[in-house]
GUZA-955590 format. One record per residue: residue in three letters; residue number from 1; x, y, z of N, C-alpha, C, O, CB in turn. Coordinates in pm, whole numbers. Atoms other than C-alpha are relative to their C-alpha. Glycine has a CB too. Layout:
N
+--------+-----+--------+--------+--------+--------+--------+--------+--------+--------+--------+--------+--------+--------+--------+--------+--------+
: residu : num :    n.u :    n.v :    n.w :   ca.u :   ca.v :   ca.w :    c.u :    c.v :    c.w :    o.u :    o.v :    o.w :   cb.u :   cb.v :   cb.w :
+--------+-----+--------+--------+--------+--------+--------+--------+--------+--------+--------+--------+--------+--------+--------+--------+--------+
:    ALA : NUM :      X :      Y :      Z :      X :      Y :      Z :      X :      Y :      Z :      X :      Y :      Z :      X :      Y :      Z :
...
+--------+-----+--------+--------+--------+--------+--------+--------+--------+--------+--------+--------+--------+--------+--------+--------+--------+
end
This chain:
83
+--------+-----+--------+--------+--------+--------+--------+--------+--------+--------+--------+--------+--------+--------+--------+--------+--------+
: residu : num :    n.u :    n.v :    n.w :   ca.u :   ca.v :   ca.w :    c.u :    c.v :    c.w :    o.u :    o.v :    o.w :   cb.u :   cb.v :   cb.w :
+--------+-----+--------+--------+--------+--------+--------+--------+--------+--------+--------+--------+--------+--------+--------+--------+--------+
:    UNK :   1 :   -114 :    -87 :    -14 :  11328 :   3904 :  -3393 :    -47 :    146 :     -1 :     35 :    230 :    -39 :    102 :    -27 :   -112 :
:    UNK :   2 :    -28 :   -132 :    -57 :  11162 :   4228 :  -3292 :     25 :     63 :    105 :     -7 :     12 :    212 :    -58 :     51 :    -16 :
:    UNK :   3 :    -56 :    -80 :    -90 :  11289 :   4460 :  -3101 :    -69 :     63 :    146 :    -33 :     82 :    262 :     34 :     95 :    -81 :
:    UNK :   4 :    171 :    -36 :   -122 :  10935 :   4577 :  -2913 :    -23 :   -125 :     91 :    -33 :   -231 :     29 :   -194 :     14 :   -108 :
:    UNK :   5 :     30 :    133 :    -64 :  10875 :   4314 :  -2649 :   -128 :    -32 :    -78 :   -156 :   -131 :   -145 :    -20 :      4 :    172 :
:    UNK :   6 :    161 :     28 :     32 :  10511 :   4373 :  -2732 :    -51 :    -86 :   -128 :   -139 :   -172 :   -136 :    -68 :    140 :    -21 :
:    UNK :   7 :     11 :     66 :    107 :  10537 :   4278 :  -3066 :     51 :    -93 :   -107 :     50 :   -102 :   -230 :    -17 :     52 :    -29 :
:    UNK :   8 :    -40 :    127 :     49 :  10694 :   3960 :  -3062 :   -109 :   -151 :     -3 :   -219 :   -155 :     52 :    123 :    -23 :     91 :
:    UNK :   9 :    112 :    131 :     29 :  10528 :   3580 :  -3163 :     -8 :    -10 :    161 :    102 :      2 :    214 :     65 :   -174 :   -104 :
:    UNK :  10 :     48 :     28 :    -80 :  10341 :   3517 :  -2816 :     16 :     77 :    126 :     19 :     42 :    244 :     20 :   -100 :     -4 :
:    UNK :  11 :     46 :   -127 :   -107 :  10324 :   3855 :  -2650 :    -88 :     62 :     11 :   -104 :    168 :     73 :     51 :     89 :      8 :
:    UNK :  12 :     84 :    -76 :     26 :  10050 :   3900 :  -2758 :   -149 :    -67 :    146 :   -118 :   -102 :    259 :    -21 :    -15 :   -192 :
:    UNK :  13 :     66 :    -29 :   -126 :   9684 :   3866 :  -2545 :    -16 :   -216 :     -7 :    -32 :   -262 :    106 :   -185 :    149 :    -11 :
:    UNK :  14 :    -11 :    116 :     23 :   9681 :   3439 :  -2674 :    115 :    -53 :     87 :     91 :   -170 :    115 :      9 :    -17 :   -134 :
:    UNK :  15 :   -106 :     20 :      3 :  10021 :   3409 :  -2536 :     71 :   -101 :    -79 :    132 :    -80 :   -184 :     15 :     -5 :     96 :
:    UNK :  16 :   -160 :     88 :     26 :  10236 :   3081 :  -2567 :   -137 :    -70 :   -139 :    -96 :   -120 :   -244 :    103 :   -164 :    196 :
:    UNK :  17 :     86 :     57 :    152 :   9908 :   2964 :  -2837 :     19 :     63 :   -102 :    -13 :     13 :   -210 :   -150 :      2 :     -6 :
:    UNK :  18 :    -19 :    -72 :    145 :   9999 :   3216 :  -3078 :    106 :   -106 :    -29 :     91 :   -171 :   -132 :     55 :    185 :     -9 :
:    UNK :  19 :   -123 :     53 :    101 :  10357 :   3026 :  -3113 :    -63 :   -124 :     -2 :    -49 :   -178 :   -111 :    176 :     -3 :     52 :
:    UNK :  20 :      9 :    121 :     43 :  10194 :   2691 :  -3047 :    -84 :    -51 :   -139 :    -83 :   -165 :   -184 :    -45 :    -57 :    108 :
:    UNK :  21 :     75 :      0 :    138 :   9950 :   2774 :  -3388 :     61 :     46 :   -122 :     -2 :     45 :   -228 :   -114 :     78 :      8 :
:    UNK :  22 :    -58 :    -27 :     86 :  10215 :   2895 :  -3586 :     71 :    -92 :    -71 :    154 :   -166 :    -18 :     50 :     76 :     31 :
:    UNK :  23 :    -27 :     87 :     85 :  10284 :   2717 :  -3880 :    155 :    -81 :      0 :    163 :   -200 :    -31 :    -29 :     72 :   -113 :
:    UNK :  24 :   -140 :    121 :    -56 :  10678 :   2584 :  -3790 :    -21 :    -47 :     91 :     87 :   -101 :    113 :    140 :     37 :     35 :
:    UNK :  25 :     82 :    101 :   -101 :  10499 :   2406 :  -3499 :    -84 :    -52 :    -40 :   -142 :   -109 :     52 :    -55 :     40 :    104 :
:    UNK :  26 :    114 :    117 :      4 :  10234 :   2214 :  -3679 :     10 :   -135 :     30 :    -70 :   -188 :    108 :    -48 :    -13 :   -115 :
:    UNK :  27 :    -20 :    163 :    -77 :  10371 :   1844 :  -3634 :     29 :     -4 :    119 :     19 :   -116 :    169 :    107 :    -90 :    -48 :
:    UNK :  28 :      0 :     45 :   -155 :  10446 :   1910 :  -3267 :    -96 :    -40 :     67 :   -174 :     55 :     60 :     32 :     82 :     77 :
:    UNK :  29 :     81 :     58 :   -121 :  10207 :   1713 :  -3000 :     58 :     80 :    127 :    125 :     26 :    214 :     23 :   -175 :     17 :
:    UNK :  30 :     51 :    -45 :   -122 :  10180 :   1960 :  -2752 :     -2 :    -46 :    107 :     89 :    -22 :    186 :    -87 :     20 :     -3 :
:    UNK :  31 :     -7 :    118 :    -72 :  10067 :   1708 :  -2536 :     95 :    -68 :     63 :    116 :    -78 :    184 :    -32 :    -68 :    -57 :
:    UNK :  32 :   -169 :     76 :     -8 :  10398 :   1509 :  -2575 :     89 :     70 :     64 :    157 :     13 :    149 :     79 :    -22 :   -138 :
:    UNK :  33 :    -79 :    -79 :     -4 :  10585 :   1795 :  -2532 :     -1 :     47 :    179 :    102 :     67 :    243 :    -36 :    103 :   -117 :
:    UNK :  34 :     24 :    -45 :    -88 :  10405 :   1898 :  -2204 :     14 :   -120 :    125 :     35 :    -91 :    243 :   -115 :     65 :    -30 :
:    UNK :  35 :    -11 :    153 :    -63 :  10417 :   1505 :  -2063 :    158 :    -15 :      3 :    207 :   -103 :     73 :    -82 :   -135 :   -105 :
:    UNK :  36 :   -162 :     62 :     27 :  10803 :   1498 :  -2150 :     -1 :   -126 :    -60 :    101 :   -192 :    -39 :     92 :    -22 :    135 :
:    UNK :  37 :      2 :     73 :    117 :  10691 :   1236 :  -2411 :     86 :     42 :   -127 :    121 :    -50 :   -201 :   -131 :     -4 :    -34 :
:    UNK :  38 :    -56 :      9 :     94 :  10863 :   1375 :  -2657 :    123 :    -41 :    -47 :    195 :    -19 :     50 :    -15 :     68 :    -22 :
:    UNK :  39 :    -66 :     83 :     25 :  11117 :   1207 :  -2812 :    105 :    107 :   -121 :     90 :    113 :   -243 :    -95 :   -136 :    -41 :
:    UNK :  40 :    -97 :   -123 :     65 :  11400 :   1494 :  -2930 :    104 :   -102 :   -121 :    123 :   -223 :   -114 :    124 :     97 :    160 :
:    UNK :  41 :   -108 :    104 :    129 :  11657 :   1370 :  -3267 :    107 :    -13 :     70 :    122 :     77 :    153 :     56 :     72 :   -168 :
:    UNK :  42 :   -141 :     16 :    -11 :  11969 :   1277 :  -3189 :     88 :    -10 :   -102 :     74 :    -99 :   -186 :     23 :    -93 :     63 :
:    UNK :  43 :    -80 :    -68 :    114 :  12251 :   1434 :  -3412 :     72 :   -129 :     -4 :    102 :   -190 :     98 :     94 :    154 :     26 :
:    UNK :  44 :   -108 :    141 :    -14 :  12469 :   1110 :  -3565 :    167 :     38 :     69 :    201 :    154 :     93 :     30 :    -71 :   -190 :
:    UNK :  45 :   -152 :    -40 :    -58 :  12840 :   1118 :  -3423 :     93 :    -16 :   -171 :     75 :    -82 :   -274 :     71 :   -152 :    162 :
:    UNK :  46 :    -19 :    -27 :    139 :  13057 :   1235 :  -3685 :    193 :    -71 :     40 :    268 :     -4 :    112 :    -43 :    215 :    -63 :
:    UNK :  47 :   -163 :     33 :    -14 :  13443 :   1043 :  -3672 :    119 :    113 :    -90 :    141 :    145 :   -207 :     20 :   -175 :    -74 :
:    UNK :  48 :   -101 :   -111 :      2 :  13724 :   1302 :  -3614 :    121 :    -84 :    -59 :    176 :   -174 :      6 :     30 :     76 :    158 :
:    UNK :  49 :   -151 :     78 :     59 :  14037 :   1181 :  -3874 :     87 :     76 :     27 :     82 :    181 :    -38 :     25 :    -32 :   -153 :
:    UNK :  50 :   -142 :    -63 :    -12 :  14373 :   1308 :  -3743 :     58 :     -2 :   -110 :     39 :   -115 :   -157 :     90 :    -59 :     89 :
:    UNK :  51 :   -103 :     -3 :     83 :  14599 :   1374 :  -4012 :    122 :     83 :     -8 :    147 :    190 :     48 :    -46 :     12 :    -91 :
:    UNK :  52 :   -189 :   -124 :    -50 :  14971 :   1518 :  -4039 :    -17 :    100 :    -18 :     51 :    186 :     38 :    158 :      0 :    -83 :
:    UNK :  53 :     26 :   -152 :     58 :  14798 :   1810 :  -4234 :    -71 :     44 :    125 :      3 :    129 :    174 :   -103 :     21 :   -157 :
:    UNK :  54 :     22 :    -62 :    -61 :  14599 :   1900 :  -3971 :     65 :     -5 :    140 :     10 :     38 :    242 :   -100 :     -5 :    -18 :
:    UNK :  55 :    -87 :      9 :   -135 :  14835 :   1846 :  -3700 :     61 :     86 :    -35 :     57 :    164 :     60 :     84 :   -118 :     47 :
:    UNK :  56 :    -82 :    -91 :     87 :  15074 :   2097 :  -3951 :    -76 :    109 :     21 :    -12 :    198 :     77 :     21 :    -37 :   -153 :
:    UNK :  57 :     55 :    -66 :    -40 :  14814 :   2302 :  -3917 :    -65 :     99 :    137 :   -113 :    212 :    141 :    -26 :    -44 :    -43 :
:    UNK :  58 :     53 :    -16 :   -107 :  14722 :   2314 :  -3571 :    138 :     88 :     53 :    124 :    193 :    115 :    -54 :   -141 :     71 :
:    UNK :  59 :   -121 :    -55 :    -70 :  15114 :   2401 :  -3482 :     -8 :    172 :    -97 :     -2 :    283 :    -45 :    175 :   -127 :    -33 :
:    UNK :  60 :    -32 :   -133 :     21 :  15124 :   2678 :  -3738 :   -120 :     97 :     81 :    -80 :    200 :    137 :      8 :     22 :   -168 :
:    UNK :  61 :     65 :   -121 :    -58 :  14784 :   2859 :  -3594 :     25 :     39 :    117 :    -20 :    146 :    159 :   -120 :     -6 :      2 :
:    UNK :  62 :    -39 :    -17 :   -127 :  14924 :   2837 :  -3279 :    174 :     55 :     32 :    220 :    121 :    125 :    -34 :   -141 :     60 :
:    UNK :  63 :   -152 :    -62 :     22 :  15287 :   2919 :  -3340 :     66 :    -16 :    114 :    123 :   -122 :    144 :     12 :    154 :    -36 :
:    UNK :  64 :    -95 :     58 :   -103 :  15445 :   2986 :  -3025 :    -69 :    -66 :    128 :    -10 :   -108 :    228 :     94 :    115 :     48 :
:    UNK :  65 :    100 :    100 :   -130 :  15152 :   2822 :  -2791 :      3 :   -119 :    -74 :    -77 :   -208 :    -46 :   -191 :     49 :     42 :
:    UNK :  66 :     69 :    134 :     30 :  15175 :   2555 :  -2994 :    -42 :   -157 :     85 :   -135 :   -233 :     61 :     79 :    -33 :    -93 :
:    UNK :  67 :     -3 :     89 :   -119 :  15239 :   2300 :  -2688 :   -138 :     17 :     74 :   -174 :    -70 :    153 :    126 :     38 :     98 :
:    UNK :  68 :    159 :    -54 :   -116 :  14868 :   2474 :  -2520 :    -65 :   -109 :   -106 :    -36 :   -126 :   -225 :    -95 :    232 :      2 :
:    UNK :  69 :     89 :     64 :     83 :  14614 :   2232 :  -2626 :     50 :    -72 :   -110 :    -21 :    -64 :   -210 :    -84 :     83 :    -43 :
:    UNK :  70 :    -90 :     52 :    164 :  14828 :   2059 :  -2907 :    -42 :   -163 :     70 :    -38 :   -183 :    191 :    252 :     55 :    -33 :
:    UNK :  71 :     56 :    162 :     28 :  14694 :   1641 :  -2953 :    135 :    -38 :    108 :    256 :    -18 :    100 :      4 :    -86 :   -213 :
:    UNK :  72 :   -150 :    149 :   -104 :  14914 :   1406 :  -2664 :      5 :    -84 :   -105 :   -112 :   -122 :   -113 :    -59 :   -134 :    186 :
:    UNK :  73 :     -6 :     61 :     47 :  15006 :   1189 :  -2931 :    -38 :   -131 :     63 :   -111 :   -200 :     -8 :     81 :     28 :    -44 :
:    UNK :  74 :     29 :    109 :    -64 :  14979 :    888 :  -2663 :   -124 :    -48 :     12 :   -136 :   -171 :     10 :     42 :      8 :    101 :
:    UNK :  75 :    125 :      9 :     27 :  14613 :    910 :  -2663 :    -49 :     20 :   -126 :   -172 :     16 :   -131 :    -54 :     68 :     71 :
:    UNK :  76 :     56 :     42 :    140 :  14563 :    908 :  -3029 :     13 :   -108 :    -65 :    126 :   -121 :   -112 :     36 :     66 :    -83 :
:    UNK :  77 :     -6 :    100 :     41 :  14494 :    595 :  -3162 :     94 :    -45 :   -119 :    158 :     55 :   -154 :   -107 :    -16 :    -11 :
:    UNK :  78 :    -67 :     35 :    123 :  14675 :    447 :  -3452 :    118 :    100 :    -70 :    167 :     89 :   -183 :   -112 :    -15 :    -94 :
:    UNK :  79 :    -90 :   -119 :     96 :  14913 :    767 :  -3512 :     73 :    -87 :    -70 :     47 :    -82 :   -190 :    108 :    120 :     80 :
:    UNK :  80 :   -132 :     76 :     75 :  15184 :    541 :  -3634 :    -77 :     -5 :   -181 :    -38 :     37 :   -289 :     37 :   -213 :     94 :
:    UNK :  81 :     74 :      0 :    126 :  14968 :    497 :  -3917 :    -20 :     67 :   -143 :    -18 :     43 :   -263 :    -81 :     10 :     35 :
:    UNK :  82 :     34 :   -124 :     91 :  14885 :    829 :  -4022 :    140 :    104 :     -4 :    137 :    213 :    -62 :   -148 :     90 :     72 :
:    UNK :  83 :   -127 :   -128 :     18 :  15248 :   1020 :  -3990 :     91 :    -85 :    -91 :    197 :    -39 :   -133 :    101 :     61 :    168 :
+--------+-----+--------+--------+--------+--------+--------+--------+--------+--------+--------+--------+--------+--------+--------+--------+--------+
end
């Protein structure tokens, strides 16, 4: 994060080896990386719970748009459930 081009990680006369020797890159394979071997995380999926509160919610931040973007009830599963 400086401001100097010059004197940021791999502007220097090493280039892209300065960042690839810097210590928050040590477990990377290079290699892998350069093959498109590597094998990136995948974030888990996190289940979105509807509830009346945040439906209560959603109308008041929206007030008089509330109808813009507001849940189709028809495509929410199980509402009956949760109101």
């Amino acid at each position: 994060m400086k401001r100097e081009p010059t004197k940021r990680l791999g502007a220097g006369k090493t280039d892209s080896e300065e960042i690839k020797t810097h210590p928050w890159f040590k477990n990377i394979n290079w290699d892998d990386v350069y093959n498109r071997k590597l094998v990136h995380p995948k974030p888990p999926k996190k289940e979105i719970k509807v509830t009346r509160a945040a439906l209560s919610l959603e109308e008041k931040a929206y007030g008089a748009y509330a109808n813009i973007g507001q849940f189709d009830m028809k495509y929410v599963p199980n509402m009956e459930s949760i109101l």
